[in-house]
C-alpha positions as CSV (number, residue, x, y, z in Angstrom):
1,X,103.8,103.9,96.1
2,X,105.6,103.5,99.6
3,X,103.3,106.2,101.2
4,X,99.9,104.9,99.7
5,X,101.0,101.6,100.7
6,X,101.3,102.5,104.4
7,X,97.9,105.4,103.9
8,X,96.0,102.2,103.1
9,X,96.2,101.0,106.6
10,X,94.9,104.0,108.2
11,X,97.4,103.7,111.1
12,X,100.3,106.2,110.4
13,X,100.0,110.0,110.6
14,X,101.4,111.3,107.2
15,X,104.6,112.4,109.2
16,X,105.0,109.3,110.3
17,X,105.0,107.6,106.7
18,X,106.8,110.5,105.5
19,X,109.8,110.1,108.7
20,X,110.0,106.2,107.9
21,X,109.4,105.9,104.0
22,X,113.4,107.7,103.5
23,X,114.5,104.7,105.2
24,X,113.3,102.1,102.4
25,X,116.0,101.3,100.0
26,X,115.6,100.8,96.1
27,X,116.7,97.5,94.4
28,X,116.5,96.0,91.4
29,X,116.3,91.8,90.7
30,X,117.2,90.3,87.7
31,X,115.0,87.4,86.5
32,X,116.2,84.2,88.6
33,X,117.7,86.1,91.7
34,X,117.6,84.9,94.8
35,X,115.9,87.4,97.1
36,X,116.2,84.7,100.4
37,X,117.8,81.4,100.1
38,X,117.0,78.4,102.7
39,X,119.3,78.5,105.3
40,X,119.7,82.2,105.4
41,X,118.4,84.5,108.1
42,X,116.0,86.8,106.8
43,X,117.1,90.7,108.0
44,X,114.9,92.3,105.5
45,X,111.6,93.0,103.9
46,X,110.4,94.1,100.8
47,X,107.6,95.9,99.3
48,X,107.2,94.2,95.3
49,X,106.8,97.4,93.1
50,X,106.9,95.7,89.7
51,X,107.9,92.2,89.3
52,X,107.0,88.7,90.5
53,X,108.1,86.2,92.7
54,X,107.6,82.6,93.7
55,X,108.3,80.6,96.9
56,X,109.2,77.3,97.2
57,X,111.5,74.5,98.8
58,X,113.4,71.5,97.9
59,X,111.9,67.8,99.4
60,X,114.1,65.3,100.7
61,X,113.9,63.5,97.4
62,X,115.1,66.7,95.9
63,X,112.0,68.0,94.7
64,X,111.4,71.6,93.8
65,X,107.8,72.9,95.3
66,X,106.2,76.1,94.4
67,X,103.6,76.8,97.2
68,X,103.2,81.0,97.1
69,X,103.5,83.5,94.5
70,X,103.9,87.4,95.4
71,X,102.8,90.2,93.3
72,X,103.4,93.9,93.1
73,X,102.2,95.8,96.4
74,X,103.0,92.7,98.2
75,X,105.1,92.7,101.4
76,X,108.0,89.8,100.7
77,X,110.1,88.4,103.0
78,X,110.7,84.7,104.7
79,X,108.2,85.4,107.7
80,X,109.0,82.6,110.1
81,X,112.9,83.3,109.6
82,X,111.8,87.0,110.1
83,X,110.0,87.0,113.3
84,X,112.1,83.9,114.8
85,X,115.9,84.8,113.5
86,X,115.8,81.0,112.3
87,X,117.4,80.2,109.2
88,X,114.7,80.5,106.3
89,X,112.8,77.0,105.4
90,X,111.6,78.6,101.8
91,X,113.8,80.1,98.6
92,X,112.4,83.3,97.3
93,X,113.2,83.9,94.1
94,X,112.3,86.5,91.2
95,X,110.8,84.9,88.0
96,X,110.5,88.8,86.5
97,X,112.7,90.9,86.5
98,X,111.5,93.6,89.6
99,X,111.8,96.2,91.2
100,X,112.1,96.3,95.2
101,X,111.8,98.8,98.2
102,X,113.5,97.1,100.7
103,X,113.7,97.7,104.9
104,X,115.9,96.4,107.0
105,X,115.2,94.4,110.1
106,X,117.0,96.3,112.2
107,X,115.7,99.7,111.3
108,X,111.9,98.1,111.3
109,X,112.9,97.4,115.3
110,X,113.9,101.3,115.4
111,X,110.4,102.2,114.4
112,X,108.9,100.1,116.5
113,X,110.4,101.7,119.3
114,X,110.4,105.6,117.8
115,X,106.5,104.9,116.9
116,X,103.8,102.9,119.1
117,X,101.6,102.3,115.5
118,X,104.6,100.0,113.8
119,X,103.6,97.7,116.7
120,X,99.7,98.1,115.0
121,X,100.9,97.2,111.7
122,X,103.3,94.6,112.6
123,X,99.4,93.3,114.0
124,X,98.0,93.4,110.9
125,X,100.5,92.1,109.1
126,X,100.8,89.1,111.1
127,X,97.3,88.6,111.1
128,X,97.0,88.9,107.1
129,X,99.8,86.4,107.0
130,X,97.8,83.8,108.7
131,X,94.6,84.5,106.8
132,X,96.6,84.0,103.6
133,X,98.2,80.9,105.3
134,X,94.9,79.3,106.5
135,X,92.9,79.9,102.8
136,X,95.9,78.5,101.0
137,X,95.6,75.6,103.8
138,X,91.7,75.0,102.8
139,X,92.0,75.5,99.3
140,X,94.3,72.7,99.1
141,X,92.3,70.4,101.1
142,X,88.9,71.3,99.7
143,X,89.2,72.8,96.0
144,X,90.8,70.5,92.9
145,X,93.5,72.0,90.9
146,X,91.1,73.9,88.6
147,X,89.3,75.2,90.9
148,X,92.6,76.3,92.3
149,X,93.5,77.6,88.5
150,X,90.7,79.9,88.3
151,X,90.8,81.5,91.8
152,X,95.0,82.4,91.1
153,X,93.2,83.7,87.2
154,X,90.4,85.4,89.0
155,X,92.9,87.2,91.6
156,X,95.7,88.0,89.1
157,X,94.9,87.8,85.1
158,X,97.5,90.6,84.3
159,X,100.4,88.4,85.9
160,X,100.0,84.7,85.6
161,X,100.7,84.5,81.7
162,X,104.1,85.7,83.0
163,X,104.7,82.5,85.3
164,X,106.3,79.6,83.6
165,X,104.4,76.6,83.8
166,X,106.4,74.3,85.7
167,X,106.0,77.1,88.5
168,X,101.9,76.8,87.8
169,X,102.1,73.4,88.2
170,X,103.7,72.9,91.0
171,X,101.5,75.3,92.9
172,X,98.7,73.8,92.0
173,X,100.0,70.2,92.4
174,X,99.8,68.7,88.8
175,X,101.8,68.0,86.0
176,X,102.3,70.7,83.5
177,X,100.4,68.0,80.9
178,X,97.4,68.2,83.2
179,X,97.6,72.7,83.8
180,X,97.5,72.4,80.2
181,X,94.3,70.6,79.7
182,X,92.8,73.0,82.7
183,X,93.6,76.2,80.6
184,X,92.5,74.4,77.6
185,X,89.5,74.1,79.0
186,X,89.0,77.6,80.7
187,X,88.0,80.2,78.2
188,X,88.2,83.7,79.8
């Protein structure tokens, strides 16, 4: 998985993926783990092979908001808190159990300096990260929460039965009463 993964960008000579994929670590999350807790200095990454995830962060009147969900063959990791060495502003937390390849921040900087092309990625990554960022951005300002509904359906029908709905709900920024009447409604 680890070497299609990094084949996909077209970047990396197969000795390359082959030198750095022995450096990615296995782990396994039980439902309800914490991979990153706010506060916490992200020093790793992780590529999602089974499971998912959902970020989110507690208000000042101590509300819990969902705002990202991550899949398998998604990168996860606090990115902010990653780049900057801030403390993370977002929990990520496992609400499958899953199954993680994980690489360390300091062995990501060793790459960067043993291969030119982990600068390339890094690139696209941060680029990807801002297009996600920016459509999540518009599609709250522009689409209503079915709208929203059927876009997260369209984009992942073999996962979302698997989200609780108080998680839906908060993503899409309604009450579970009102995701329910939206599903209701949706016949796919």
């Amino acid at each position: 998985m680890i070497q299609d993964f990094f084949r996909s960008f077209n970047i990396f000579s197969e000795h390359e993926i082959e030198d750095f994929s022995q450096l990615f670590e296995v782990r396994k999350v039980n439902k309800n783990e914490i991979f990153i807790q706010e506060g916490e200095k992200c020093k790793e990454i992780a590529l999602i092979r089974s499971g998912i995830f959902r970020s989110y962060y507690i208000s000042e009147e101590g509300k819990d908001s969902t705002y990202c969900f991550r899949f398998p063959n998604d990168l996860l990791a606090s990115y902010s808190s990653f780049i900057s060495g801030a403390p993370s502003v977002e929990t990520m937390q496992a609400i499958s159990d899953a199954d993680l390849l994980i690489l360390k921040k300091d062995k990501i900087d060793e790459l960067v300096q043993k291969h030119p092309n982990w600068m390339k990625f890094l690139k696209i990554i941060a680029e990807q990260e801002y297009l996600e960022l920016e459509k999540r951005f518009f599609q709250l300002q522009r689409d209503n929460a079915k709208q929203r509904y059927v876009t997260l359906l369209e984009n992942q029908p073999n996962y979302i039965q698997e989200i609780p709905l108080q998680y839906l709900a908060s993503y899409l920024g309604i009450t579970q009463r009102h995701l329910s009447r939206i599903r209701k409604e949706i016949s796919f």
